[in-house]
N, C-alpha and C positions, 0 to 999 in steps of 0.2 A: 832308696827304692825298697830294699828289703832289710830288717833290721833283726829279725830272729830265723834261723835255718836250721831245719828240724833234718836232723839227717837218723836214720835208722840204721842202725848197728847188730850185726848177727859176730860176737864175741870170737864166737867158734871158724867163723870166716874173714876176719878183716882182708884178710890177704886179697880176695877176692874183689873188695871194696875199695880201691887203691884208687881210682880212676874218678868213683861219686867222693871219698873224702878230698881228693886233692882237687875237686871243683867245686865243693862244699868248702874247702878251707880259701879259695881264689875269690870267690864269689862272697865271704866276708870281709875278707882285707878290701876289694873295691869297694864295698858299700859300708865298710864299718858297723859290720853286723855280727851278734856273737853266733856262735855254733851251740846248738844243742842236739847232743845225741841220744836217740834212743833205743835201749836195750826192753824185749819182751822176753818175760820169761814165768816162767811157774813156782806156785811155793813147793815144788816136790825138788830133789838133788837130779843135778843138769850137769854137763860138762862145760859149763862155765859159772858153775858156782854151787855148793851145797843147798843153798838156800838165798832168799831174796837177798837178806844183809850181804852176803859174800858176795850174792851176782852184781847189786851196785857198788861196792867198793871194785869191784875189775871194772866197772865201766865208769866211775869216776879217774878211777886212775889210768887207764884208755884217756878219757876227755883231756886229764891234764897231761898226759903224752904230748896230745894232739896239738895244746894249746903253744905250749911250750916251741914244740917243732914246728908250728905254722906260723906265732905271733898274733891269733885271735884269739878271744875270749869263750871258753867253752862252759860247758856246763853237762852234767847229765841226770838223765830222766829214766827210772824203771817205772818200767809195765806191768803189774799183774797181769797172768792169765790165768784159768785153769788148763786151758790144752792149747797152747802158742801155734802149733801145728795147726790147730782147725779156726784160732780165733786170733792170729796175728792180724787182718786187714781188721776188725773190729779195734783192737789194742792199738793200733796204728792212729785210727783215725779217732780214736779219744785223745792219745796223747797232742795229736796235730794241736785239738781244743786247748787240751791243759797246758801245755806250752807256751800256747799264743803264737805259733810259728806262722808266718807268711812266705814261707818258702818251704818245699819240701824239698832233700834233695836225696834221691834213691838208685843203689844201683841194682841192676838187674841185669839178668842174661838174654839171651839172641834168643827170640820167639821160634817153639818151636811147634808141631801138629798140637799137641798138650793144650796148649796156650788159645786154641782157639772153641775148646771145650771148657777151660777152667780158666778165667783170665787172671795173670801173673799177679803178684802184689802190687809192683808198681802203677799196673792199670788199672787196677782197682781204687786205688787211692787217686791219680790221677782223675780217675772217672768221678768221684764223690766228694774232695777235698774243696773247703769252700775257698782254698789259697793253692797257690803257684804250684806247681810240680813240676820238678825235672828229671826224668828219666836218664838216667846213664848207662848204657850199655857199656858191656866187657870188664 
């Protein structure tokens, strides 16, 4: 059913992310689908990386964490932005293309007033992605 699963990764929060990786890593053992994760970030120095080269080496070596401790096969994908802040759902939904992902899998937090003046990332993506999205909340 799904053979590529594009799950987006904030470096700076995995911890947070516990709930979409371990249904992202569920959801390709059943279908025999690899994982790819992606990381958006800027060429300027970030708290997960000095620069691009560094920010994908912590997010390759994240994927093979992942691959390692779940038994699928991963892969990772950066993102240029100039400002990740104001142009992650655009960076998002290029990498969805570049990827080839038919599955998205995203987590996100409990909707709150914000949310219905600026809508989340995951509904954004959800609302424009020509493939699957699954929302994971907490």
């Amino acid at each position: 059913m799904f053979s590529r699963i594009m799950v987006p990764v904030d470096l700076a929060h995995t911890s947070d992310m516990e709930r979409a990786l371990t249904c992202a890593s569920d959801l390709a053992k059943l279908y025999g689908a690899e994982v790819v994760y992606v990381g958006v970030t800027s060429t300027t120095p970030g708290a997960s990386g000095h620069n691009p080269k560094e920010f994908g080496e912590r997010l390759a070596a994240f994927a093979m964490e992942h691959a390692g401790a779940e038994g699928v096969g991963t892969h990772a994908h950066v993102a240029i932005s100039h400002d990740p802040a104001t142009e992650l759902d655009d960076a998002l939904m290029k990498a969805v293309k570049d990827t080839g992902a038919d599955l998205v899998v995203m987590a996100s937090h409990l909707p709150n007033l914000t949310d219905y003046i600026w809508p989340s990332n995951g509904g954004k993506i959800a609302a424009h992605a020509k493939c699957s999205v699954m929302v994971v909340r907490g």
